[in-house]
Every structure is written in structure tokens, then in C-alpha cells.
N, C-alpha and C positions, 0 to 999 in steps of 0.2 A: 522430461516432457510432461509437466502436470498440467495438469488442470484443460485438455484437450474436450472441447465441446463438437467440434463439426471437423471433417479432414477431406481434401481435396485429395482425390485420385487422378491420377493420369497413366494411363496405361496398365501397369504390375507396382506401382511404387504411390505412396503419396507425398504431391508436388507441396503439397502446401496446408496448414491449419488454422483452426483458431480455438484461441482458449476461452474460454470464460467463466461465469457462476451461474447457481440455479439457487433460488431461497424459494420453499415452499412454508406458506405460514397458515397456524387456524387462528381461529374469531379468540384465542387467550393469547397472541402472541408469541405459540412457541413455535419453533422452527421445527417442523414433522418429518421434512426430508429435503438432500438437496445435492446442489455438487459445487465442491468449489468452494469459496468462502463467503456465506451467508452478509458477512457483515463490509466488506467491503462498501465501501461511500462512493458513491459515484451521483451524478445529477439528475432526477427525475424525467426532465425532458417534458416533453408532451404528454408521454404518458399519467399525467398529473392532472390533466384536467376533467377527469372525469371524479376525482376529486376535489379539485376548485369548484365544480359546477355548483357542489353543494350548497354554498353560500347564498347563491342565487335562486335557486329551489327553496331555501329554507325563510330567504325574507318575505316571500308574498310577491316579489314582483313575477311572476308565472299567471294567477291573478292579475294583477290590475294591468299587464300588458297584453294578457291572452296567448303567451307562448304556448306551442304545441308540442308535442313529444318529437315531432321530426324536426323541430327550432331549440330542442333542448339538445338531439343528438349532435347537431351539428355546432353546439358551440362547446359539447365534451369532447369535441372530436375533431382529428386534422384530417381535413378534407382535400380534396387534388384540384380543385378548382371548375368542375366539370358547369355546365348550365346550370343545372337543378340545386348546385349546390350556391352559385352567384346569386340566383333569384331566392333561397331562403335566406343569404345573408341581406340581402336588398327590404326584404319584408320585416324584418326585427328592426334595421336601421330605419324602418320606418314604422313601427309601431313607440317604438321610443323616440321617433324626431328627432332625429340625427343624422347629419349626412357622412356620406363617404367619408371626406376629408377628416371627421372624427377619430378614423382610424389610424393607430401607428405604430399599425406593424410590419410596415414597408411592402414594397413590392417583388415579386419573383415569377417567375416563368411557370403556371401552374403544374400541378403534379402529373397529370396525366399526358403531358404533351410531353412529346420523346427529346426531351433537350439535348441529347448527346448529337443530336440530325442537325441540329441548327448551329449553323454559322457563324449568323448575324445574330448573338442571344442577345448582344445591347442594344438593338434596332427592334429585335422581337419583345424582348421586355417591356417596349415602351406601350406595347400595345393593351396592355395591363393595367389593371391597378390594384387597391388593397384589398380589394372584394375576393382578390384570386389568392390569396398568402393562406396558407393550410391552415395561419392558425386565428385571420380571419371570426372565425366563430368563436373562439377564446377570447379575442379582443370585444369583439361588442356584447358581448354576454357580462364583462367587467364592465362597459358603457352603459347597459342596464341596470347594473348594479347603483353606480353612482345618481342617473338619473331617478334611478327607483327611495333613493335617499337624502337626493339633492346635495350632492358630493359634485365638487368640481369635474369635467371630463378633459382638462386643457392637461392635465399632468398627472392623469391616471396610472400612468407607469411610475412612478415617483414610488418605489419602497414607503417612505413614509405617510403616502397619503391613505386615509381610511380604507379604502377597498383592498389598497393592496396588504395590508396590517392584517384586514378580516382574512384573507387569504391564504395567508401567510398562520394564523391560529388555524383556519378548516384543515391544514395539510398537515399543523403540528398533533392537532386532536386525535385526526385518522390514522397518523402512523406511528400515534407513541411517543414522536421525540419532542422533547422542548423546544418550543421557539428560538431561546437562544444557543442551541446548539445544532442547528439547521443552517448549514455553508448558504450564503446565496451568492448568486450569478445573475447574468445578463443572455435571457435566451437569443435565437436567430431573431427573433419578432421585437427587441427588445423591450419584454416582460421578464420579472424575476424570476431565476429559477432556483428549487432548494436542493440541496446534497443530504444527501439522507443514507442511512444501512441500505443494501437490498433487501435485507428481512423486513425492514420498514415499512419497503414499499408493498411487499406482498402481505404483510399486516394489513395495509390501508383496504386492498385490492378485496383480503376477506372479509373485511367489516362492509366493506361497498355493497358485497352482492350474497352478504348472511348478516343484516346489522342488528341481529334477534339482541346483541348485550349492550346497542344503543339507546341513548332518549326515546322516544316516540318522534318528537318531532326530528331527526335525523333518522333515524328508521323507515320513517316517510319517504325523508328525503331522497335517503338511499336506494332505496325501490324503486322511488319515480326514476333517477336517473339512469339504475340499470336497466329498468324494462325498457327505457327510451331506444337507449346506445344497443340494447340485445334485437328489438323491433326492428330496427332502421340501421340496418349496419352499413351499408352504401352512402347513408345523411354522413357518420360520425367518421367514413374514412373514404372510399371511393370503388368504382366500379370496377371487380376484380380486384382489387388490393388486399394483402394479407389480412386482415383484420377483418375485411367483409365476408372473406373465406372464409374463415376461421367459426365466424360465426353464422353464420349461413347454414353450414352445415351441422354444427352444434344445436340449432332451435332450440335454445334457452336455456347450454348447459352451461356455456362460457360466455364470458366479456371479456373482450381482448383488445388490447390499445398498443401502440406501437411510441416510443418517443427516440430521438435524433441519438444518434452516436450508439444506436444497436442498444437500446434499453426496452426489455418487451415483459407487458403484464398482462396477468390474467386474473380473471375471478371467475370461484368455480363454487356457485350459489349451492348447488344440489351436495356438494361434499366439505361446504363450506370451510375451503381454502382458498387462499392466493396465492397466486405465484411471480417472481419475478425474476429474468434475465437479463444479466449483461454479455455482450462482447469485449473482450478488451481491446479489440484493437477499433471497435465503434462500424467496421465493416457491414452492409446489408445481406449479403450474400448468404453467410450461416443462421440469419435468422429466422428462416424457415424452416429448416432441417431440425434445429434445433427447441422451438417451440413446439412443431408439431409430436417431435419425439417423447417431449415430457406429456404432453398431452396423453402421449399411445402410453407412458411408463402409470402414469396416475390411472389410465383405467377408465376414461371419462367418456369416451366415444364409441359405439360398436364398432365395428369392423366394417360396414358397412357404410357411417359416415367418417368413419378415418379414408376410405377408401376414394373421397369425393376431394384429397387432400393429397394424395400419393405423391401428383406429381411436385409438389412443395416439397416432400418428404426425404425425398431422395432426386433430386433435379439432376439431370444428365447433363454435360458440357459436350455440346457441339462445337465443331469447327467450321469457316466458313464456308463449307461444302455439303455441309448438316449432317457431318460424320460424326456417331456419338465417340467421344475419346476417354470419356473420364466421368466421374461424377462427385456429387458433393453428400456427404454423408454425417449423421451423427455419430457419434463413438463413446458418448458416455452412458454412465449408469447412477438414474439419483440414488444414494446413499439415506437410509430411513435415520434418523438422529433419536438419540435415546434422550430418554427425557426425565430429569434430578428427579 
């Protein structure tokens, strides 16, 4: 039974597990501490674009379109589709003249509505459109990109078109790996997505939020876009959602981004490292337990604001009579790795 990250109790026994990895990395790329196997390659996800953003940050169109920090957080970040976040995507697609329909990254039932309640989700979906797709702010953030360059926007998703090329070098620069040796894929929004180490990713993660051995103008970059997504955690994820939490109660110790199939990062500016998680079985349920635990292991929150998280920490399984039966728990220990 290796590699055990989180274990479901039920009663005296536990019913159920999950495995995963932990890569913690510093601003030289070496692996500090971890559990699990650092290098495994799995798919960035979402969790990515708060290193995409950079491109966008770094051309000048922040400048000549007047983007704001709460219009940055939400295009490094998957949002749940709430009002507040429809009307900041409405206001970018109009500072750059572009409509709706520019977007394509399909439609979905937004995040915060309890889809498992609904029935009718083909009849309820219709009532949607691409303004509500979490990843929405990812998409027209590459729509300013092009317009900021006068790049085509009819096949912005196209691998081979300019933005996605610049895109595609921002994620190889941050995380160390060649370009061509970065798997790519087709996310839910159909954008590319890159296969990378998890050390990779918690590389990229501490250069984001410590980019003290970057350019200057990346450096820049990288500031702006942390203190945005650290400012506005609600813009870059949703009210009450892990990530809002996470940093909420952190006040600018972490940046925490969540991406699809249980892939979870961090940047931890003050102890400049990164961290990143996988599930393997891509489950949501252990990843709270499990983030928060490394969080409590690294040392990074008092006791006081870890305590603002508990219930994430160790979440109780009720039954439908609201009888606690069980709970969900972490069970590992990061491993410190010795270094040549």
C-alpha cells in the first residue's frame, strides 16, 4: 500500500484511499522535500495559467487595454461562473471589442450551481453561455493577446498559431523543460494543455511567487500576477472554494491554484518554494485534506490561521440523517530529500 496520501474511515477500519505525489521545489530547481514520486508527468490542468498569464502581463497589453488586477485575477484563474465574475469577463471582452461568440471554450453548467440537483442539465445548460466556463478568463486573456498583437482570433486555439507557440515557451521557461519535450493535450475548454514533471510544476510555482533569479521584466511580471490572484482570491476561483480559502486565510503567504483531474499548486513567496500535488486517481475529495496537510507540514500558517481551514482538513462523512460515520484524513509525511 504505497504511496497513500489521504484514507477514508468508516467506523473502526478504513473503507477507502488515495494515493498520490507531493513535489516541493526552490527558486534553483531542486526538490527540498516530498512524497511520492517527484517526477512523475501528469497534465498541468488549470493549474497553469497563472503561468500563461505571464505573456500577457509581460507584452504591454495591461497598458493599452487598462486591465486591472481583479481582470488579471480572473483570467489566471478558473472561476465558478458567479455574477461578479460574468460581468468581469463581459468588461475585458469589451475593452478589447470582442464579442461573446469569440469565445471557444464551450459551454457548461457553471461552478457554483449544485449540478448533481438538476435533472434537466441539457435544458439547464442552455441557459448559459461561454461567459460561464471556468475557464472563460483563460480564453479571452489569449484573445487579448492576439488583439494586442494583431494575431488572428478565428483559430487561437490552433497549437501552431502565435500565441499559442508564446504560450507554450512562457510554461517551458518557468518550469525548466524544453519545449519539445512537453506532452501536449486538448483541455476540457479545448486549449492545449502541457505534461510536464510535478517538480516542474512546483519549479514554475516558485519562480511565480520568489522570481528574485528572473529577468527584471519577468520579475515584474511575476509580482504583478501574484499579488493580483493573492488580492482577489474570489476573482481567480469562487466564493468559498478551496483556493479562496486557502488564501484568504493565508494573507499573502500562499498562492494556490487548483487544475482538473486532482492536480493542486502552491507558491509559498515568504519560504520561497512551490509545491505541487497530484491524486492519481484525479478524485476531488482528498484534495483538501491533503493540501492543507502539507501546508500544516511546511510550517507556513499559525495555528490560528490553519484553524480558519480545520474543517477542509479533516472533513467528517455524514449520512443522510447528518450522522457523522467516518472521516477523510491525510496519512502521510513529506520526506526532506538530500541534495548531491
Amino acid at each position: 500500500m504505497e504511496n497513500i496520501l489521504v484514507s477514508v474511515t468508516r467506523g473502526p477500519i478504513q473503507e477507502s484511499c488515495h494515493r498520490g505525489h507531493v513535489a516541493v521545489v526552490d527558486t534553483a530547481g531542486n526538490v527540498v522535500s516530498g512524497f511520492g514520486d517527484p517526477n512523475i508527468v501528469t497534465f498541468f490542468r488549470s493549474a497553469a495559467k497563472p503561468i500563461q498569464i505571464l505573456s500577457l502581463v509581460e507584452s504591454g497589453a495591461l497598458k493599452q487595454f487598462g486591465f486591472s488586477p481583479q481582470e488579471v485575477a480572473i483570467m489566471a484563474g478558473s472561476h465558478t461562473g458567479e455574477e461578479f465574475h460574468i460581468r468581469t469577463i463581459q468588461n475585458i471582452l469589451g475593452k478589447i471589442d470582442l464579442p461573446v461568440t469569440a469565445l471557444q471554450c464551450g459551454i457548461h453548467i457553471p461552478l457554483h450551481r449544485n449540478m448533481l440537483a438538476d435533472a434537466n442539465m441539457e435544458e439547464e445548460k442552455k441557459k448559459f453561455t461561454p461567459l460561464h466556463n471556468n475557464c472563460s478568463g483563460k480564453h479571452v486573456a489569449t484573445l487579448a493577446l492576439c488583439v494586442f498583437h494583431k494575431w488572428s482570433t478565428e483559430d487561437y486555439l490552433n497549437l501552431s498559431h502565435p500565441v499559442q507557440q508564446l504560450n507554450l515557451k512562457t510554461i517551458s521557461g518557468m518550469s525548466g523543460i524544453p519545449e519539445e519535450k512537453i506532452h501536449l493535450g486538448i483541455d476540457g475548454c479545448s486549449a492545449p494543455v502541457y505534461g510536464i514533471p510535478l517538480r516542474a510544476m512546483a519549479f514554475a510555482y516558485a519562480r511565480l511567487t520568489a522570481p528574485h533569479k528572473l529577468s527584471a521584466t519577468r520579475q515584474a511580471a511575476c509580482n504583478y500576477v501574484s499579488q493580483a490572484i493573492m488580492k482577489h482570491p474570489e476573482m481567480s476561483s469562487g466564493t468559498g472554494r478551496l483556493c479562496a480559502r486557502i488564501m484568504t486565510a493565508a494573507k499573502g503567504k500562499i498562492l494556490a491554484k487548483l487544475g482538473a483531474e486532482a492536480v493542486y499548486c502552491l507558491g509559498l513567496p515568504r519560504l520561497g518554494l512551490g509545491v505541487a500535488v497530484k491524486i492519481e486517481d484525479g478524485a476531488d475529495r482528498p484534495i483538501a485534506p491533503a493540501v492543507i496537510e502539507v501546508i500544516k507540514q511546511l510550517d507556513i500558517l499559525s495555528a490560528e490561521e490553519l484553524a480558519n481551514l480545520a474543517d477542509l482538513h479533516h472533513p467528517k462523512i455524514t449520512n443522510h440523517r447528518d450522522i457523522v460515520v467516518g472521516s477523510i484524513n491525510p496519512v502521510f509525511v513529506l520526506q526532506r530529500q538530500r541534495q548531491a
